[in-house]
N, C-alpha and C positions, 0 to 999 in steps of 0.2 A: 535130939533129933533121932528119929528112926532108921534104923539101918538098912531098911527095903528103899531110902533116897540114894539120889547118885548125886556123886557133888562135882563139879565142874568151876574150876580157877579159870578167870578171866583177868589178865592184867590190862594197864592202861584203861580201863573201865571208869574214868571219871569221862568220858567226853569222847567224840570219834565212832571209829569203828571198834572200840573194846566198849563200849555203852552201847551201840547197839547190839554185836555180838550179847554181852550180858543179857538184852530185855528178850533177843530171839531165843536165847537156850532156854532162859528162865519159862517161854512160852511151852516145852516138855512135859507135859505130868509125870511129875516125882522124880525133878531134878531141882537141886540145890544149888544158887550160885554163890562163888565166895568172886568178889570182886575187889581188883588190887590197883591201888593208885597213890599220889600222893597227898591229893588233895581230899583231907578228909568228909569234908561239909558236903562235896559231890556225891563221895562214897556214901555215907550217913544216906542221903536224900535219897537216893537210887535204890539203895539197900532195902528200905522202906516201899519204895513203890513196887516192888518187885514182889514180895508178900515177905510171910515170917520164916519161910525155909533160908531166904538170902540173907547174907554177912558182908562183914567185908574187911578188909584188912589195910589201913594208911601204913604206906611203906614207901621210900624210893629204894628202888631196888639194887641200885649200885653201891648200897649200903652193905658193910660186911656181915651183921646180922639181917639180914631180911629175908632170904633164901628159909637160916631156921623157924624166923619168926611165922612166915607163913605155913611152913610146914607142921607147925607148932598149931596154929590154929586150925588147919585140915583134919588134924590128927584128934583134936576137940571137937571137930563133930561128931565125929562117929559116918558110919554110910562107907561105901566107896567111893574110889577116886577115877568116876567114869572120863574126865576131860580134862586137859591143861590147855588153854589157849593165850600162846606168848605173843602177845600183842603190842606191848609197851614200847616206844622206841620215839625218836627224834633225829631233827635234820637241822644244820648249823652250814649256811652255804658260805663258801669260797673255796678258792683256788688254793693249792698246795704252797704254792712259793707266797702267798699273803699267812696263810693259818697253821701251815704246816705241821709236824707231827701232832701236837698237843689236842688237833682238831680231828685227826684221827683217832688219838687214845682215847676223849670225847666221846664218839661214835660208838667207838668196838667196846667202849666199858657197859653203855645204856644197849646198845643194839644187839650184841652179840653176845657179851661177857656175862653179864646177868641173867639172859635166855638161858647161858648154860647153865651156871651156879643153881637158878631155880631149877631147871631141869632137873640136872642132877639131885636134889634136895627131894623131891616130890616123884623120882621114879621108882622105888621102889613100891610108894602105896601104888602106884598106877601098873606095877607088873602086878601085884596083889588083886588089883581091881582088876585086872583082865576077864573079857576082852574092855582096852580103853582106847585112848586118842588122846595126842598130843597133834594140834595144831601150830604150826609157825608161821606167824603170818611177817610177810618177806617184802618185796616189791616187786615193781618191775624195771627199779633201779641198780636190781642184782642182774639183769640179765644186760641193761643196756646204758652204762653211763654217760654225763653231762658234763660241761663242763662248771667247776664251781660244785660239784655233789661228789667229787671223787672221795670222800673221809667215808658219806653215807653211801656210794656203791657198797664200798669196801664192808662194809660193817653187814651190810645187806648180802654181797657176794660167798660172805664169808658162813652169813647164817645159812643161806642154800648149800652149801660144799655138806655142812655137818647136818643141814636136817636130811641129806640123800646118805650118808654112812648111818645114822640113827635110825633110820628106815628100815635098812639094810639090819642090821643087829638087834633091832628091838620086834623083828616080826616075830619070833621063833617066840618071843614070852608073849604075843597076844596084844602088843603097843601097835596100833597103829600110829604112824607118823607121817600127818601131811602136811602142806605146804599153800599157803594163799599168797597171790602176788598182785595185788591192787597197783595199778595203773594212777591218773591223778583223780584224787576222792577230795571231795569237799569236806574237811574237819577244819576243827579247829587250829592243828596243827599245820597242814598243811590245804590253806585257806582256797588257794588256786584260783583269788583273785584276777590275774590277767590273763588267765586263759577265760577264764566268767565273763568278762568285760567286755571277749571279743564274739559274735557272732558267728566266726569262723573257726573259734577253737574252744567255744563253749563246747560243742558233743564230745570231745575230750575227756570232758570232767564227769564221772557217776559221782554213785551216792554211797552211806554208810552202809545203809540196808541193803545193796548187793553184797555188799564184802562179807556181813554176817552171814548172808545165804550160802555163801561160798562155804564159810567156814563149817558150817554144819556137812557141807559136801566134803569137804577134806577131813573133818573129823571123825564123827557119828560114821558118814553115808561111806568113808574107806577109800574116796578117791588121793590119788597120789598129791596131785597140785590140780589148783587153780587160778587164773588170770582172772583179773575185774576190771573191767571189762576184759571177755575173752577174744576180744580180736587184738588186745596189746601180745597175743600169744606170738603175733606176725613178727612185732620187733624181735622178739626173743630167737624165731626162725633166723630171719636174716641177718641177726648178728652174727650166726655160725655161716652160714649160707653165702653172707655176702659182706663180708668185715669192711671192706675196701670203703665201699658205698657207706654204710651207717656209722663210718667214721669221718667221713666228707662230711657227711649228714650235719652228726652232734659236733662236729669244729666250725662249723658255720652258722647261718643264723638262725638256722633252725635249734640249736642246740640252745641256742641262748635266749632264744624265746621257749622253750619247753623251763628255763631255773627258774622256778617261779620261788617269791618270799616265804618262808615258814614262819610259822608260828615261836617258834624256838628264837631264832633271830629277833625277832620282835622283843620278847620277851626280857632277852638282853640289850637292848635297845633302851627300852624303859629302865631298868637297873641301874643302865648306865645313867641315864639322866637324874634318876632319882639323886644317886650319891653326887 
């Protein structure tokens, strides 16, 4: 590959909003994507449709080589490392006193812990490639939690706290570092089934292709953060503004009709019946 390309890491890129991110970067002239997931046959297929600059890399990334490995194959392209967008992550619902810590260590190993390990791993090319971008795309589970989501607040909460000090320390080298916070999106993962169902809490739910938009907004375009939809911005307000209220709120029945099923649950769900 030529080194006048810019290559841009997309994780979770088999499916969601890291597939669509991937197909919007790839849409750049002379940008490279390397797209990261577990599922290889997605990545293979994607990789392909995207044209011949795109790669890809089958990794789970909570693996303790994966961080090198990906890093290993950036470094075999050649190009700079204009983008990292940490995408990847999952939601495993229930309450604390049913799932307790271990569904927390769950969370913060896929959602949080891996963000950083790759971060870490891939920022030096990205100080090298300056100016770059690192996106993290977050929720708007970090600003406002549910009950039954408290493992994925947490994991969420926690990526917002370090992608606002990484901000902070990596501007001086030319890293910009934003922040997307999608609201409920229609993926695979997080299906959003019976908010869909209802006529009243369908407008609720966007789509993947907002959140890719975003992302290029937080990345490329330099904005700090984004909300998908930008009026879940309001919960974020009134959780500082009006705590009292938006904890009535989420302990009552409104909280309990915002847990919607994941994908991840399901998943294990099947597993279990399999064995």
């Amino acid at each position: 590959m030529g080194t006048d390309l810019s290559l841009a890491v997309v994780t979770g890129a088999s499916s969601g909003i890291g597939e669509a991110a991937a197909r919007r970067i790839a849409r750049d002239p002379g940008t490279a994507v390397v797209v990261v997931a577990r599922r290889e046959d997605r990545l293979r297929a994607l990789a392909e449709e995207l044209g011949p600059n795109a790669s890809y890399v089958a990794a789970d990334l909570t693996d303790d080589d994966a961080p090198g490995r990906i890093r290993a194959h950036v470094e075999g392209r050649g190009g700079q490392l204009k983008l990292l967008v940490n995408n990847a992550g999952a939601s495993w619902r229930g309450t604390f006193a049913d799932k307790g810590w271990a569904n927390v260590k769950r969370h913060m190993e896929l959602n949080f812990d891996a963000v950083v390990r790759l971060t870490e791993a891939l920022l030096p090319r990205l100080r090298s490639s300056a100016p770059s971008a690192i996106v993290n795309v977050a929720s708007t589970a970090a600003r406002v939690a549910r009950p039954g989501t408290g493992a994925y607040s947490a994991s969420k909460f926690a990526l917002v706290g370090w992608t606002d000090a990484l901000y902070a320390e990596e501007k001086a080298n030319g890293v910009h570092v934003g922040m997307v916070l999608p609201g409920f999106i229609q993926t695979e993962g997080f299906p959003a089934e019976e908010l869909r169902a209802k006529a009243t809490t369908r407008w609720l739910v966007s789509d993947t292709d907002a959140v890719a938009e975003a992302i290029m907004q937080a990345g490329p375009g330099g904005k700090p953060e984004r909300y998908v939809p930008r009026y879940y911005g309001a919960a974020a307000v009134a959780r500082v503004t009006m705590p009292r209220l938006i904890r009535r709120a989420t302990a009552g029945g409104m909280g309990s009709a915002m847990t919607t099923s994941t994908g991840a649950d399901a998943a294990d769900a099947a597993k279990e019946a399999e064995e």
